[in-house]
C-alpha positions in Angstrom: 25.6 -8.9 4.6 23.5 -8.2 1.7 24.5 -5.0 -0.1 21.9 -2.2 -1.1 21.5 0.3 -3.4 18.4 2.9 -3.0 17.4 4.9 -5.6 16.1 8.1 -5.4 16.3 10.4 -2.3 12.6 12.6 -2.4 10.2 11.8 0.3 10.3 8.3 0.9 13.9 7.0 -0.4 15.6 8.5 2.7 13.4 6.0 5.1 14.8 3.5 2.6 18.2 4.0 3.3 18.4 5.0 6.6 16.2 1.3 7.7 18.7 -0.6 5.4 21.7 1.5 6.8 20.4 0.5 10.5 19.6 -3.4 9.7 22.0 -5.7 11.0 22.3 -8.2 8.3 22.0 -5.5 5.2 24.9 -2.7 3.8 23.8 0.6 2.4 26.3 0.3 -0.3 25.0 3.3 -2.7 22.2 6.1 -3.0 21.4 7.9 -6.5 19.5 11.0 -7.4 19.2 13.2 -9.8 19.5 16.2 -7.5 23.4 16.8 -5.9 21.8 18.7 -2.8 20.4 15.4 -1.5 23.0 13.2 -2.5 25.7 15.7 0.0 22.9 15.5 2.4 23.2 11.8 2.6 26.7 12.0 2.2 27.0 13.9 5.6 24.4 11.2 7.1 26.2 8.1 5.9 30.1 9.2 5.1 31.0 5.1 4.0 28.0 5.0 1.4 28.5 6.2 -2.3 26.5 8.5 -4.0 25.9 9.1 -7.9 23.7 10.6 -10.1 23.8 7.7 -12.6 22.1 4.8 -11.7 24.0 2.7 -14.3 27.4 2.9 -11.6 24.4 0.6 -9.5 24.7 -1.8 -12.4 27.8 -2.2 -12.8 28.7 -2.6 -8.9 29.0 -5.3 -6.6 25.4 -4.5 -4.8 22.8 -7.7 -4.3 19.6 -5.0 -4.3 18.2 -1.9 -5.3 15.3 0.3 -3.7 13.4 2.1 -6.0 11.7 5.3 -4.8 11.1 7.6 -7.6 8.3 8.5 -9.9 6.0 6.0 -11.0 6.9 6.8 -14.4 10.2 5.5 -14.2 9.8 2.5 -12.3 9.8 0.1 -15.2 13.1 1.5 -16.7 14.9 1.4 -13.2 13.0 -2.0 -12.1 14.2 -3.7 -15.6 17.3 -2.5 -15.6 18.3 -3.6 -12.2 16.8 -6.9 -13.1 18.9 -7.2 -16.2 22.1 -6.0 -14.2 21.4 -9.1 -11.8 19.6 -7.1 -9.2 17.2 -7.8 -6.8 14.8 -4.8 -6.9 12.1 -3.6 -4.0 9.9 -1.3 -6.1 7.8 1.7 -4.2 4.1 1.4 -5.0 2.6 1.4 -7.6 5.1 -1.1 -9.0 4.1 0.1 -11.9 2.1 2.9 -14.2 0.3 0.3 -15.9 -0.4 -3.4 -16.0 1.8 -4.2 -19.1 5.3 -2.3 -17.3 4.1 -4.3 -14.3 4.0 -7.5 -16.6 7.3 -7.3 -17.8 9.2 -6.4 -14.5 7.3 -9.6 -12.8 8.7 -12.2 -16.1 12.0 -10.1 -16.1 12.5 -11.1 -12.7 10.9 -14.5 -12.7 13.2 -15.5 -15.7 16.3 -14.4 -14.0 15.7 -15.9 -10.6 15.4 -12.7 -8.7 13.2 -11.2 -6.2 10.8 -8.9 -6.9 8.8 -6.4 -4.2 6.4 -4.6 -4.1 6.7 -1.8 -1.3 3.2 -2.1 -0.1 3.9 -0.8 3.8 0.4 -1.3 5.0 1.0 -5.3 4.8 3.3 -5.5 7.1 1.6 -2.4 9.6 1.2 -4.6 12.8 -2.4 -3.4 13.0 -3.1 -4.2 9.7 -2.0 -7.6 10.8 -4.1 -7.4 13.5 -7.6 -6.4 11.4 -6.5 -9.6 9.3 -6.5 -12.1 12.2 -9.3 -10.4 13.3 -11.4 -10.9 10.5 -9.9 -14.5 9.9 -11.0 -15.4 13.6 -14.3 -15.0 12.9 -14.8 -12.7 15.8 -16.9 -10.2 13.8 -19.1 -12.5 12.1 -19.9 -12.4 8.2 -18.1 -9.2 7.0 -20.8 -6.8 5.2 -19.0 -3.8 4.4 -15.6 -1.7 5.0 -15.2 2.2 4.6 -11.9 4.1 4.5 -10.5 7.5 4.3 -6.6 8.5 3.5 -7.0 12.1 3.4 -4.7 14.9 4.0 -3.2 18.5 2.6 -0.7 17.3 -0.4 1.4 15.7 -1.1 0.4 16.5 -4.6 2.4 14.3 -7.7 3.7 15.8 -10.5 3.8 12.7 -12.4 0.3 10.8 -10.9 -3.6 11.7 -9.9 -4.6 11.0 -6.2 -5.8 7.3 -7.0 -2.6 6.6 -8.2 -1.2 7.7 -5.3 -2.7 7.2 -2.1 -5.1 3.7 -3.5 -2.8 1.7 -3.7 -2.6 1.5 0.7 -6.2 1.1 0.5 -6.4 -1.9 -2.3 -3.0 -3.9 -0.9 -4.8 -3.1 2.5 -8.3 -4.9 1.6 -6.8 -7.5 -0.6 -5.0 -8.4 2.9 -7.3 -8.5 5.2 -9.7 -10.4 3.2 -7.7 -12.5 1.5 -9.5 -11.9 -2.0 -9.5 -10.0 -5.2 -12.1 -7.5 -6.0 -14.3 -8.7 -9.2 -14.8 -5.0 -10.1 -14.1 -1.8 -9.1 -16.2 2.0 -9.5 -14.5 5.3 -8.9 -15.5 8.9 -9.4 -13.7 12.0 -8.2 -13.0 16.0 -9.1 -10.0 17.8 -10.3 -10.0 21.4 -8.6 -6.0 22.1 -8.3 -4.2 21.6 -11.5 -7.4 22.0 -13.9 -5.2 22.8 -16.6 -3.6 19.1 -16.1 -6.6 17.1 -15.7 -5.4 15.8 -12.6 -7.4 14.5 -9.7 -6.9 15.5 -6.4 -9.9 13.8 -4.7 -11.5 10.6 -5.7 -13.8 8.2 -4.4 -13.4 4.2 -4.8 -15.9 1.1 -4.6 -14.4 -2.2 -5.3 -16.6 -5.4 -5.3 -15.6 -8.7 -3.2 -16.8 -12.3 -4.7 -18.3 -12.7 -1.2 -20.5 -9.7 -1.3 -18.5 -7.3 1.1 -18.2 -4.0 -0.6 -15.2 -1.5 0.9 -16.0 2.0 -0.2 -13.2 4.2 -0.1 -12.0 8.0 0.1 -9.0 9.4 -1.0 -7.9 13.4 -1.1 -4.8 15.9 -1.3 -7.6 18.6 -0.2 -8.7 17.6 3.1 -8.1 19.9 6.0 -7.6 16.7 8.7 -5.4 14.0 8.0 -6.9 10.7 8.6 -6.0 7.0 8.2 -9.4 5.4 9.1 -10.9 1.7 8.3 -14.3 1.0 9.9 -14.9 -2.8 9.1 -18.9 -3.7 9.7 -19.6 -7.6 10.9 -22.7 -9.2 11.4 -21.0 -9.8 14.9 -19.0 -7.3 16.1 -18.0 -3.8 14.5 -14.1 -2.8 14.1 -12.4 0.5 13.8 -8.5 1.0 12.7 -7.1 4.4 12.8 -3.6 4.2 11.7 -3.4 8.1 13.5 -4.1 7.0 16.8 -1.0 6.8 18.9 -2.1 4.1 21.3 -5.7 2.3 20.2 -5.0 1.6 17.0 -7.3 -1.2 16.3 -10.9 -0.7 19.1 -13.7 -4.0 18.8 -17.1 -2.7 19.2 -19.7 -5.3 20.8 -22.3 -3.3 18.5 -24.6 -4.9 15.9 -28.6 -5.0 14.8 -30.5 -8.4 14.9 -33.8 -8.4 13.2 -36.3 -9.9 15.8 -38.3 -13.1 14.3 -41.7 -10.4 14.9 -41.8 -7.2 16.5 -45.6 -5.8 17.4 -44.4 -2.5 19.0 -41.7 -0.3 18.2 -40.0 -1.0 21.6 -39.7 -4.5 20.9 -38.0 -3.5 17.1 -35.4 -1.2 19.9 -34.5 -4.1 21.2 -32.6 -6.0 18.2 -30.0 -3.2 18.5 -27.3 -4.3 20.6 -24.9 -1.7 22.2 -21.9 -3.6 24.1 -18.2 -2.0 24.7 -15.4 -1.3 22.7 -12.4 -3.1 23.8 -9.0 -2.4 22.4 -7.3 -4.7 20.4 -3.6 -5.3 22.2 -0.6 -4.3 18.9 2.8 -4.3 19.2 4.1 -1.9 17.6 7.2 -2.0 15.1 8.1 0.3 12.2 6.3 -1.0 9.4 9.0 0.4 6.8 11.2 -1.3 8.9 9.6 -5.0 9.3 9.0 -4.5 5.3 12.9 -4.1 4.6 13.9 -6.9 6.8 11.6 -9.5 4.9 13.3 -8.6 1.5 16.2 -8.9 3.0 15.2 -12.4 4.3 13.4 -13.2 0.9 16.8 -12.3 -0.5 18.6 -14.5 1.9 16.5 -17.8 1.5 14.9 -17.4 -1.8 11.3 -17.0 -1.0 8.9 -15.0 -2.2 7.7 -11.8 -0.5 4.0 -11.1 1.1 4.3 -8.0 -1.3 5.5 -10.1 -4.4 6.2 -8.8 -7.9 2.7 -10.4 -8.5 0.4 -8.9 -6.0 2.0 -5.3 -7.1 0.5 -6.2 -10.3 -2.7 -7.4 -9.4 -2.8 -4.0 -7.8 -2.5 -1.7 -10.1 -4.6 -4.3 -12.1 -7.6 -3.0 -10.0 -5.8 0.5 -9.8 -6.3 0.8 -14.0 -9.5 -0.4 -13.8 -10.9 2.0 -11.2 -8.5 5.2 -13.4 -10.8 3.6 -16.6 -14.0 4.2 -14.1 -13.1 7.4 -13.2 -12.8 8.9 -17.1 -15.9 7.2 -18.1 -18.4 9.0 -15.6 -18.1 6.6 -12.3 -19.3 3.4 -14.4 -18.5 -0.2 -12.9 -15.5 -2.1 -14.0 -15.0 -5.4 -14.3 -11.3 -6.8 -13.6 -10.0 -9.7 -16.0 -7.7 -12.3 -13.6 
């Protein structure tokens, strides 16, 4: 059994704990917050598991793990110090506010032998898995473009603007499926809730593949719908992943344009298009969260490195500080340094 600590108890923590309180092989040992009314909540929940306000009585205990879910602006401090204490540490995303915090919790936990995560969920989303395969079968051809949308009402940050926020899905998602790092990134967007903070709420994101696909994509706390769309364009076949849809989540479209060698008439130009069906794309479907927890636990257990390593995180927010220094400098490309 591999003891766990989570820290923090806000939105996402509580998935946290109760997938490590439910995995066979793990122990939800202790859960810390700052606020007491959601410490006796999961108190009542899980009556064996401890519960401070002090993450240092993590330290100092007999816990393998920690689970950090708390405002980016603390991750470094918590991350570190759970690395120093001897700590293996999963780390919400971002895994960090900015490349040099996410620099030193990678070496702090490369020098001491421990495993670092990046709590990317989308990697290990079944139908994320499927696009990938998809896309790495060849089925859709040369890939020329992907668009996305995470939109929604809220949640709004106190702490981070809406790239910081929702992006990172959408980068740790596209880095996945294509297997490559974006050579530069563009991002513009409007701040129309909290003026007086400078903080956006809606943003829009370009990042540039070596191979020439380009993935456009929208992110928003003001949208009236909630949606969790990819539409991935082929020179093949078209693809569509709606994480919202409760039974197609991933639909192949036999739909593409061929130019014809000559075309007299306008009929005969008609007649590149090509309109086929859409066929869904069989998933089996398993709690992300929970597939995500089991393989730091595993990583953990045989000393492997996760999907959703301490290094990816950083070569996320990477592009995630290069698209923040696009959007304060009017939309302008950047270029990312690997």
């Amino acid at each position: 059994m591999i003891k766990v600590g989570v820290i923090g108890c806000g939105y996402w923590g509580p998935k946290l704990a109760r997938n490590f309180h439910e995995l066979p092989d793990a122990s939800l040992e202790w859960v810390c917050d700052l606020r007491q009314d959601r410490l006796d909540h999961h108190r009542k929940l899980y009556p064996r598991v401890k519960i401070t306000q002090d993450c240092r009585d993590l330290w100092a205990s007999d816990i393998d793990a920690v689970a950090i879910a708390t405002p980016v602006s603390t991750h470094h401090r918590l991350a570190v110090g759970a690395l120093q204490a001897g700590k293996h540490v999963l780390v919400e995303k971002p895994l960090a506010a900015c490349v040099r915090e996410a620099e030193e919790i990678v070496a702090e936990g490369e020098q001491r032998g421990l495993v670092v995560m990046a709590g990317h969920t989308f990697e290990y989303n079944p139908a994320v898995e499927a696009v990938k395969a998809i896309i790495a079968s060849g089925e859709l051809g040369e890939i020329y473009y992907i668009n996305g949308s995470r939109v929604n009402l809220g949640l709004f940050q106190p702490d981070i603007n809406v790239v910081w926020d929702l992006a990172p899905h959408d980068i740790s998602i596209l880095r996945f499926i294509l297997g490559l790092d974006p050579t530069s990134v563009s991002a513009r967007g409007g701040v129309y809730v909290r003026r007086d903070k400078g903080i956006h709420d809606v943003a829009y994101l370009t990042a540039y593949f070596p191979n020439g696909v380009l993935a456009d994509v929208r992110v928003s706390w003001l949208d009236p719908v909630k949606i969790r769309r990819y539409t991935v364009v082929g020179s093949r076949k078209m693809l569509v992943y709606d994480d919202i849809e409760p039974k197609n989540k991933v639909v192949i479209y036999d739909k593409g344009v061929e130019v014809p060698p000559y075309s007299d008439t306008e009929e005969e130009f008609h007649m590149s298009y090509r309109y086929g069906e859409a066929v869904p794309y069989p998933v089996t479907w398993v709690e992300p969260l929970r597939v995500e927890c089991q393989h730091f636990m595993d990583c953990i257990r045989e000393g492997k490195e996760p999907r959703s390593s301490g290094g990816v995180g950083l070569r996320v927010v990477k592009i995630l500080e290069a698209a923040q220094r696009s959007l304060l400098n009017g939309g302008m490309r950047e270029d990312i340094a690997w």
